[in-house]
N, C-alpha and C positions, 0 to 999 in steps of 0.2 A: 340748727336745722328746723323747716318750720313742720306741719303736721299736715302729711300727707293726704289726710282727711277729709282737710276743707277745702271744697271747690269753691275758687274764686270766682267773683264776676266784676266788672268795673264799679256797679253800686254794693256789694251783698256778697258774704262769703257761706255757704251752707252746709253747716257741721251734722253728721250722720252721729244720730247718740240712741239713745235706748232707754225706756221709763222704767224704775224699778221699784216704784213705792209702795211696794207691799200689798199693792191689790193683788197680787198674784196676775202679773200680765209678760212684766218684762217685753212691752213693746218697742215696735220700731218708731223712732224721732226723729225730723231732719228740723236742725235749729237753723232760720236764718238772722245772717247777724251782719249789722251794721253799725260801723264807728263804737266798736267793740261793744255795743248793744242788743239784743234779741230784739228782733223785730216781729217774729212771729213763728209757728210750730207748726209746723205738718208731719203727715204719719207714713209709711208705708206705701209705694207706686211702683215697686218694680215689679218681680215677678211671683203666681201665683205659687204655694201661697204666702200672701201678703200677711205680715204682724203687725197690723193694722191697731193703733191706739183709741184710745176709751177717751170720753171726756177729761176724766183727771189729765190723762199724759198729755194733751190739749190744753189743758189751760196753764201749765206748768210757767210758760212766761207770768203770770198773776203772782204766781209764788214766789219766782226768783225774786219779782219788784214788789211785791209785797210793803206797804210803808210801815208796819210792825216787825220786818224779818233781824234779828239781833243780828248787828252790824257790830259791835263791841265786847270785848270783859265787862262785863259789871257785877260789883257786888253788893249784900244786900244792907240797906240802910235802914227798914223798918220793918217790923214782926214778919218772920214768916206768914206767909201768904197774901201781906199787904200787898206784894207788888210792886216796892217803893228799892230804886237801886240809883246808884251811881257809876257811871261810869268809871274805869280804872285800865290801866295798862297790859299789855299781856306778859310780860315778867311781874306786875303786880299780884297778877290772877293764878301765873302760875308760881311762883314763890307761895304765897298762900296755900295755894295744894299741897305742895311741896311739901311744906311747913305741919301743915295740919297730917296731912298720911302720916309724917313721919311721928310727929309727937303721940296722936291715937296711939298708934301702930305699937312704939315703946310704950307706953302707959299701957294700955289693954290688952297687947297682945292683935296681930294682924288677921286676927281672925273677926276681930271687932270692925270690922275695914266690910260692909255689904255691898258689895256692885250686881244691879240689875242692868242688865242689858235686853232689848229686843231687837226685833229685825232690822224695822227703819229700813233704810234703803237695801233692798235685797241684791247685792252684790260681791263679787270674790274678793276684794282688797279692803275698800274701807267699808268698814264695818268691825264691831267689840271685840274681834276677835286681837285686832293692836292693845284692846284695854288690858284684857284676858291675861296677854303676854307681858304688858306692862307692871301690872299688879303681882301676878306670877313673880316676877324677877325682883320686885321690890320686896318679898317677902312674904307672899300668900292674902288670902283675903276667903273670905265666907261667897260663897255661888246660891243662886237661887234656880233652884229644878223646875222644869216643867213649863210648855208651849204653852202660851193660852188657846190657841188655834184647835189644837188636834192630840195633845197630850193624850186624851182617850186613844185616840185611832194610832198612836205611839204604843204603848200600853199595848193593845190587842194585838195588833201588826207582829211586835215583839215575838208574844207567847204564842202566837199561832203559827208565823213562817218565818220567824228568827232573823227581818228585819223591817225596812219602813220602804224597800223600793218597792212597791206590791201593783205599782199601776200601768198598765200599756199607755201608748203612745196617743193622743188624741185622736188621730187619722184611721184609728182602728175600729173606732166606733161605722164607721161604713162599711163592715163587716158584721153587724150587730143585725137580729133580727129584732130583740125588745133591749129597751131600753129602760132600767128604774130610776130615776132620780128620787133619790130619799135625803129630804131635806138638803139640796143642792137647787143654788140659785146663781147658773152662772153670767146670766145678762148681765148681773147685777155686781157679782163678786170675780168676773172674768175667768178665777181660776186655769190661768193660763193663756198664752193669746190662742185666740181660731177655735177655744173650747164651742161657741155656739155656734158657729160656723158651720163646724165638723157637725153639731146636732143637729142643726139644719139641713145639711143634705144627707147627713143617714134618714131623716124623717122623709124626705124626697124620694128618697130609694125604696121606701117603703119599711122604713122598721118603725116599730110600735111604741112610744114613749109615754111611760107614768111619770107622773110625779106625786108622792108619797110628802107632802108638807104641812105645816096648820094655816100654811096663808095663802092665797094663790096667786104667786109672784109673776110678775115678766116674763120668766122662764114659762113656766105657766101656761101663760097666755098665750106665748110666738112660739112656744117648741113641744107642747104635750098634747096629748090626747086625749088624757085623761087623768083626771085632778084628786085624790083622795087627803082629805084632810086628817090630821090627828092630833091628841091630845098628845104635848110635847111633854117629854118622857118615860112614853111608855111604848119607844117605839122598838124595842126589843122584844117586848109581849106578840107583839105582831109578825116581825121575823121569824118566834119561835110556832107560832100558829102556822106558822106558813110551811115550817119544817113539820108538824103533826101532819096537814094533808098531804107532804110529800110520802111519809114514812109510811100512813094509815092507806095511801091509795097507790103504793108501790110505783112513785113518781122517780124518787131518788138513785144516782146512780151507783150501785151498791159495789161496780167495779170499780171504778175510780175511787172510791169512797175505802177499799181492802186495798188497794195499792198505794194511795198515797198518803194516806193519813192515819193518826193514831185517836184513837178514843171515842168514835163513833157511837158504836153499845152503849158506852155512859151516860152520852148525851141522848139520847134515845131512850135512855130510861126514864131519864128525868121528862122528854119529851112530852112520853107517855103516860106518863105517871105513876109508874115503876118506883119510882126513888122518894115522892112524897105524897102518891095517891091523888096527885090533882094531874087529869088531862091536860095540854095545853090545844085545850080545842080551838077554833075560830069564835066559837061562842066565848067560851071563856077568856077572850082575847076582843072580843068587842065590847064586853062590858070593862075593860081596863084604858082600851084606846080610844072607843067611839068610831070605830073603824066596823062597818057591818059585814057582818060572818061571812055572808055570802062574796062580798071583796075581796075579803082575804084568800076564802078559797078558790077565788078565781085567779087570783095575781100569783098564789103557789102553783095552779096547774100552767097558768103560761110560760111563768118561770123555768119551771121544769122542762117543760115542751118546748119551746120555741128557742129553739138554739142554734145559733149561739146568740146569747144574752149577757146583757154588761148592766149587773147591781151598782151603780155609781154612787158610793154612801160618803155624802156631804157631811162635815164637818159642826155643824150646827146639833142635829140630836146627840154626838159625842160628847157636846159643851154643856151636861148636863152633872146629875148627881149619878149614879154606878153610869157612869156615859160609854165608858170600857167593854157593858155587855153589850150595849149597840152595834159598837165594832165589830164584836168577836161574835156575837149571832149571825153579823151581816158575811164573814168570812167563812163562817159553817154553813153558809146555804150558796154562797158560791161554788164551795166543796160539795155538795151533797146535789146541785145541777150539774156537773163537770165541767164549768165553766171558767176554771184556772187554769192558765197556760197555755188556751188559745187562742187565734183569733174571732174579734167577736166577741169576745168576753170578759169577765175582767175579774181579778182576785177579790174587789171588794174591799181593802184595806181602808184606802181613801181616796177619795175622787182632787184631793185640791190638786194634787201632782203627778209626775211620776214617780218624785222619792229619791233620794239621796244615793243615786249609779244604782245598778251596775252599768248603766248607759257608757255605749263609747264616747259619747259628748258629753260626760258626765266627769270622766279621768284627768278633770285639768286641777292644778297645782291650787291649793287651801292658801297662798297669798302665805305673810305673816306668819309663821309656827308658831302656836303656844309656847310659854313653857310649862313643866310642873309646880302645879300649884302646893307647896308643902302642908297648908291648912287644910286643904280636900286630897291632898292626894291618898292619905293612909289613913281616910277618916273611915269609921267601921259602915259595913255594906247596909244601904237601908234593907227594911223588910220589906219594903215593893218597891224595893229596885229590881226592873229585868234587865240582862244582859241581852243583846249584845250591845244595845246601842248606849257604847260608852261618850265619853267627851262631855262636852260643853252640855247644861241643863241635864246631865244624868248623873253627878259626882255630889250638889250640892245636897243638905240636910234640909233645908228652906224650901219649902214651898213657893210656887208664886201666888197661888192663895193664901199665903199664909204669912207674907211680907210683915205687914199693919200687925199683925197680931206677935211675929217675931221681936220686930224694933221695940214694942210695947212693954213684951215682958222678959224676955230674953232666956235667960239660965231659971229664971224663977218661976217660968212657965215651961220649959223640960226642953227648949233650944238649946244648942253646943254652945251659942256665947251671947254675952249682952253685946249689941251691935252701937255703936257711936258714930260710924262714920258712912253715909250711901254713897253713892257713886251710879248715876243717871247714865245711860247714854241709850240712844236712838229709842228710849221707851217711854211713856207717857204716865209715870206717879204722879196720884192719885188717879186721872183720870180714867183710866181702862183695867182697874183693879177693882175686884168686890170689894162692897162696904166700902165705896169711895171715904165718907162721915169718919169712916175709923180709922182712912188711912191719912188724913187729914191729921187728925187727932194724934200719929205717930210721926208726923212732919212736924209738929208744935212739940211734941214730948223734950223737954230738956233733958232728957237721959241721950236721946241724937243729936250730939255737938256740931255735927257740920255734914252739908248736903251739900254735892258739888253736882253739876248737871250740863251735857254737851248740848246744847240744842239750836234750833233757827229760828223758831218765837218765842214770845214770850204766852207760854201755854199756861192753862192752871196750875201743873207742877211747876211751871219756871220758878210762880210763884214766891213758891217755898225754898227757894236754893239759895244758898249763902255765896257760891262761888257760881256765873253762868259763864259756862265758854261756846260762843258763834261758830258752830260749824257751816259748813257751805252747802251750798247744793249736787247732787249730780251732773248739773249741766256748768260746775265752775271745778270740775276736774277729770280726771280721766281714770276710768275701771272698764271691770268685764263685766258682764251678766250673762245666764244662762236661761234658757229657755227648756223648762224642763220637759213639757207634757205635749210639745210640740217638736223637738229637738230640734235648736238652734242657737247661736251665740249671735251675742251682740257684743260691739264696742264701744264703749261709753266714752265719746269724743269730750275733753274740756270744751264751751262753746266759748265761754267768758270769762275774764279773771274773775277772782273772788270777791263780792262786795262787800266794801268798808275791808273790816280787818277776821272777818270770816275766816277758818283754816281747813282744813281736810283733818281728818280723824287720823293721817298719819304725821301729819304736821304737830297736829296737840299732843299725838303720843312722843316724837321722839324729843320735842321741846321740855316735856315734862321728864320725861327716860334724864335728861342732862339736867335739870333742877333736883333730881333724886339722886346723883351724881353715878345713874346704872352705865355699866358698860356694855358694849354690846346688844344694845337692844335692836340697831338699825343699822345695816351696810350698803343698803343700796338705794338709788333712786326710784322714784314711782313707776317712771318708764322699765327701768331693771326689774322691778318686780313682776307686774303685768307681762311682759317677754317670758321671765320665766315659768309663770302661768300657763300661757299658752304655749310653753314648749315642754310642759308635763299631758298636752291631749296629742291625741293620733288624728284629728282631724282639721287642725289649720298649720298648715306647711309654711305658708311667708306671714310675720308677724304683720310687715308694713305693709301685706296686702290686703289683711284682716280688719286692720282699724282705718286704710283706706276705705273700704266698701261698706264696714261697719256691723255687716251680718253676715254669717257663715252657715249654710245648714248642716246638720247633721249628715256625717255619711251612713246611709241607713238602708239597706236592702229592702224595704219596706215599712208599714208598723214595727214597732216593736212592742214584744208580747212578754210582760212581766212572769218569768217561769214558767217558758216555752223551754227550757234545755231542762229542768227535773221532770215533766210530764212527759216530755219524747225518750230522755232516758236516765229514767230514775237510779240505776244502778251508776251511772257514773257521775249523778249531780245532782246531792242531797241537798235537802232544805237544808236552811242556819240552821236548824233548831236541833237540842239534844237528840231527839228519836232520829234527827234525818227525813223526818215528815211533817206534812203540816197536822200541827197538835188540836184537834179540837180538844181532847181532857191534856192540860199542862198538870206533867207531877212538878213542875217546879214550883206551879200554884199547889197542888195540893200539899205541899211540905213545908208551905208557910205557914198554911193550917188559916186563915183569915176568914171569919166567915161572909165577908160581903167583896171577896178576891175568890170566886168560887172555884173551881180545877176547870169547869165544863161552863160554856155560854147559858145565863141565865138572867130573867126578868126579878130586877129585885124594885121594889117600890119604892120612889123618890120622896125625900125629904117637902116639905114643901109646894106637896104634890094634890089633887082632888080628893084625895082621899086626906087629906093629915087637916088634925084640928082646928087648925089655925087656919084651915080655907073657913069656918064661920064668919072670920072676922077680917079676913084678906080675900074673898070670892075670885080674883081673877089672876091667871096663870100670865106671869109677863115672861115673853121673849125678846132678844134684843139682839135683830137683824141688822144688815151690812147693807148699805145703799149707794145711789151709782155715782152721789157727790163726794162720796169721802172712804181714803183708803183708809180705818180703823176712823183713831183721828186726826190721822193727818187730811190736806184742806180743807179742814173745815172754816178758816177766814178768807177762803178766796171767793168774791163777787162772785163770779160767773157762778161758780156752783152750789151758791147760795142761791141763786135765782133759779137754778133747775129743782130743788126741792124743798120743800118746809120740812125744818124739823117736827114730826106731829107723830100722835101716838095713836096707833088705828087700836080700831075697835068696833066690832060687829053691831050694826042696829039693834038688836033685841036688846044686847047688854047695855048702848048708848041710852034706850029707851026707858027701862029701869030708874037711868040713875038720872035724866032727863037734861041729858047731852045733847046736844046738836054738831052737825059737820059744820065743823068750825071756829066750834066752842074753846075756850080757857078749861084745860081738865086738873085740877089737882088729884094726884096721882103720888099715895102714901103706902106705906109701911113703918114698922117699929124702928125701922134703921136709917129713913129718910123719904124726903117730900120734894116732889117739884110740881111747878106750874108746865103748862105743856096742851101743842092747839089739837086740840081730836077732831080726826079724820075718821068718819063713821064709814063704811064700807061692808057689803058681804063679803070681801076679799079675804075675810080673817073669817075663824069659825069662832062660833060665839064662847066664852066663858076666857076666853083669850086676847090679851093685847100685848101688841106689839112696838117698843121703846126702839129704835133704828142706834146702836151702840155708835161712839164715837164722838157725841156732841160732846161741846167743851162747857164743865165744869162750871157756873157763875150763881155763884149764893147770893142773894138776897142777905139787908142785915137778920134778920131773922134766922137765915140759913136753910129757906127754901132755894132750891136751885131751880133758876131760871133760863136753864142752858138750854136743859132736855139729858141730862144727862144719865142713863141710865144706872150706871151700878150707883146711884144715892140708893136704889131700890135692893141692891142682888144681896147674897149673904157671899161672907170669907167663907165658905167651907167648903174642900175640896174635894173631890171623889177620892174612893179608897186606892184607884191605881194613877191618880193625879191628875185627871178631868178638870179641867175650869169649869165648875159650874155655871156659867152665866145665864145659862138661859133653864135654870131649876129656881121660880122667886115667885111668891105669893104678892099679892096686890090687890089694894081698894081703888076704883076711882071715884069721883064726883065730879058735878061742874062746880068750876071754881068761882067763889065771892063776885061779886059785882065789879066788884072795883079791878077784877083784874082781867074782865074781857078788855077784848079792845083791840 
């Protein structure tokens, strides 16, 4: 039966599919295809509104034909990270797997078995979650914890309203009178489709948008009004400033504030300075941020005032060192405006999404069931683990900071086990991990026998992998995707078979399920699964009607407003959380007793920060922003959107001038932990004592072992926030212009 999807024409058949690579967009794509070839991508035409695609989802044909995209098994022929492989079979490749899991697995114990997985194509079916279940069943395996994304805003979200769904609907912001964006750049990082869109015309209707950033983005530019920059990670000092003039000039809603929440006073004390005799004034708060008193206490009074108002707290100041109290300050002054659970407003948690349901478009079927992992399943509770959100990235002992430093020393650095075996899929080791240099260093360690890794090029980690298996693209198979912050589905039409000998992620799992000799790992076909997917939601009735048209909207009576049913009636629908309210003081923090895990939202001072001694010798604060040619790192080798940006390191003229930089220059750009060459972009855009590294470049040392990529974490440090924050953007830095010989 062929697929009712594509419409025919005498030249051209045109497959309706859907982008999902992780920029947080999940748009709409109509592939057209010719003599079973894409011939070209368009987005979005029907009706408003349209999920209209971003440059990446556009140039997506460059990808699929890509002349580096791994067409074969290969395995490796010379040293790790040479890059040097041979071609091999796919019963070679998988035997070899095979082979190796099983013998690790008896020698060390399956706990020595590490699989990191990331998001990669953000979709219901393929995706880690077939690895998860694979591994599972063959005998357990060691899990690595923690988003690099939003682990903070996870973390907060958690202890304050006891889960991660915390966001309204995009559409809802037309209901807004101000608008915050703090440290949110959605031109840039889409965070969902029609996010700017919807900014756009609530700005048109007249509501009032800040943006709270250290650089002044796109965003910026086309959707605010007004621009405050800040010293990056101190931007919870700020928030709680913000709560002083609510408190001190009787802004805060102190109804809302006795009915729905618990621990108020505490926080309040500490506020005031009750609890350690220091105010947290706006003064006191501009000499930490560089943010002037008079700001702050004007963006608390409109905060307060102008309601309803929607704090939309971007994921970037979270990716810092205690990044957790960013969140959880940012949640307590949503609480203390009244601005939860209605429209117009918004919880605060995090702005990338709407969160993980309770959405009626949200109830469709998890694809693949794990199974129990016997190595993490009864493994003892960490000390900052929160409940509730169990599952996948909350069960392991491993950090994702903390990978490089696990593999390295195992049992003999206070890890549950020495690790020998990784297992890559849809994530980018070394490249998007702190202390790239160290995690380099643990890909070479002869203590890690064997590195196996799913991937579509040959990326800097490909590099280093013993065993590579070709997976395919999006547009060479068929899934769902969800459209979170906008409510809609899409269907992700195969366009064209797989190239070369590429497989889909359920194809490598149940291939390898039968090299392991597992039973029952797989019953049904891909089509089989997906139907059953969609016949676990309440909103798409004919399967073949679905992936006919290719997008579904939500059925939705309007916005929808994240804990609109506890604020209208709280007696019959409590928060997750133990009290049944939202927790500004958590006793389940306070019984861990931590002292940098505090009970109540607090300003604690970053590692690596203007204040710490080592700015003598590293002066400048690097952050490492998301830009409009690359989703993390992925396309980063596609032409077209190498031509829309240079990779370059911005940096404000005064600091350029110092160090006697020009726009345009070769910057060498060091720390104790690594060095790269990199062309600086001098700009007022950024505020001065601060530069900006655009995360994502790929990885290319020089023999020396300067990286010539632009790669930022050569610079960041492994060390992770106390509630499992990625620090990426907490790193001291020098620059200069670089040697003579290496402009050009």
């Amino acid at each position: 039966m062929g697929n009712p999807a594509i419409i025919q024409s005498s030249e051209e058949k045109v497959v309706p599919t859907a982008c999902c690579s992780h920029c947080g967009g999940q748009c709409v794509l109509k592939a057209y295809v010719r003599d079973g070839a894409i011939t070209r991508i368009e987005t979005d035409d029907t009706d408003e509104p349209q999920m209209r695609a971003c440059v990446r989802g556009r140039s997506y044909r460059q990808r699929v034909y890509a002349p580096d995209r791994l067409l074969y098994p290969m395995k490796r022929v010379g040293e790790r990270g040479e890059g040097k492989f041979q071609r091999i079979s796919w019963d070679e490749a998988l035997d070899t797997v095979a082979r190796q899991m099983t013998r690790i697995k008896d020698t060390y114990g399956p706990a020595s078995i590490m699989f990191k997985p990331s998001g990669g194509d953000i979709s219901w079916f393929h995706n880690f979650r077939l690895y998860d279940r694979l591994l599972s069943m063959a005998g357990g395996y060691s899990e690595v914890w923690g988003f690099f994304s939003f682990e903070g805003g996870v973390f907060a979200s958690n202890v304050t309203y006891g889960t991660v769904a915390t966001s309204n609907t995009r559409d809802d912001l037309l209901n807004s009178r101000l608008i915050i964006l703090w440290g949110w750049n959605p031109t840039d990082t889409i965070s969902h489709a029609n996010t700017s869109w919807y900014l756009a015309q609530a700005r048109e209707k007249g509501a009032r948008i800040v943006a709270v950033d250290p650089r002044y983005t796109d965003t910026v530019s086309a959707l605010s009004d007004e621009w405050i920059p800040i010293i990056p990670g101190t931007d919870a000092a700020m928030l709680i400033a913000m709560a002083y003039v609510m408190i001190t000039e009787g802004l805060h809603d102190q109804k809302f504030l006795d009915t729905y929440t618990l621990g108020f006073d505490k926080f309040k004390d500490y506020v005031l300075g009750a609890e350690d005799g220091v105010a947290k004034t706006p003064t006191w708060a501009e000499a930490i941020t560089g943010v002037p008193a008079s700001t702050i206490t004007q963006l608390a009074r409109d905060y307060a005032g102008m309601k309803p108002a929607a704090l939309m707290t971007g994921i970037a100041p979270g990716r810092t060192a205690y990044g957790e109290q960013y969140h959880r300050a940012a949640i307590t002054l949503a609480a203390m405006t009244g601005n939860v659970g209605v429209h117009g407003g918004d919880a605060a948690g995090r702005a990338y999404s709407a969160g993980y349901g309770p959405f009626p478009f949200m109830k469709l079927g998890r694809g693949v069931a794990g199974a129990p992992n016997p190595v993490e399943e009864n493994a003892p509770v960490r000390k900052d683990g929160i409940p509730p959100f169990k599952g996948f990235f909350r069960r392991g002992r491993v950090n994702v900071s903390e990978v490089a430093d696990a593999i390295l020393k195992g049992r003999s650095g206070g890890y549950p086990a020495d690790y020998k075996m990784l297992m890559l899929v849809n994530t980018s080791f070394p490249n998007q991990f702190l202390n790239l240099n160290k995690s380099v260093e643990a890909l070479k360690s002869e203590s890690l026998e064997f590195v196996v890794m799913a991937e579509q090029f040959m990326t800097p980690g490909a590099k280093f992998a013993d065993i590579l298996l070709p997976t395919n693209t999006f547009l060479e198979r068929n899934d769902i995707t969800v459209g979170e912050a906008t409510g809609f589905y899409a269907y992700m039409n195969k366009a064209v078979e797989s190239l070369g000998e590429s497989k889909s992620h359920l194809e490598v799992c149940v291939s390898l399920a039968e090299k392991l000799g597992l039973s029952g790992f797989n019953e049904y076909t891909e089509d089989e699964w997906l139907r059953g997917v969609v016949k676990g939601g309440p909103d798409i009735a004919d399967y073949d009607e679905f992936r006919k048209k290719g997008v579904q909207k939500a059925r939705q009576d309007g916005p929808y407003v994240a804990f609109k049913e506890q604020i209208e009636d709280p007696a019959k629908n409590r928060f997750p959380t133990p009290s049944g309210k939202i927790e500004i003081f958590s006793q389940r923090l306070a019984d861990k007793n931590m002292a940098d895990v505090p009970s109540v939202p607090k300003y604690i001072e970053t590692w690596e920060g203007r204040n710490d001694p080592l700015a003598k010798k590293f002066p400048l604060q690097l952050i490492t922003s998301h830009i409009k040619r690359r989703a993390h790192s992925q396309f980063e080798n596609i032409p077209w959107l190498r031509e829309l940006q240079r990779q370059a390191m911005w940096l404000h003229p005064v600091d350029a001038a110092a160090r006697g930089i020009e726009d345009g220059d070769m910057a060498r750009v060091f720390n104790d932990r690594g060095q790269m060459l990199i062309r600086a972009k001098v700009t007022q855009r950024i505020m001065p004592g601060v530069v900006d590294v655009p995360q994502g470049a790929w990885y290319n040392p020089d023999p020396q072992g300067v990286d010539r990529g632009g790669c930022a974490n050569v610079l960041t440090r492994d060390r992770r926030s106390p509630g499992g924050a990625f620090s990426s953007n907490t790193t001291l830095v020098q620059a200069e212009k670089a040697p003579a010989g290496s402009q050009g």
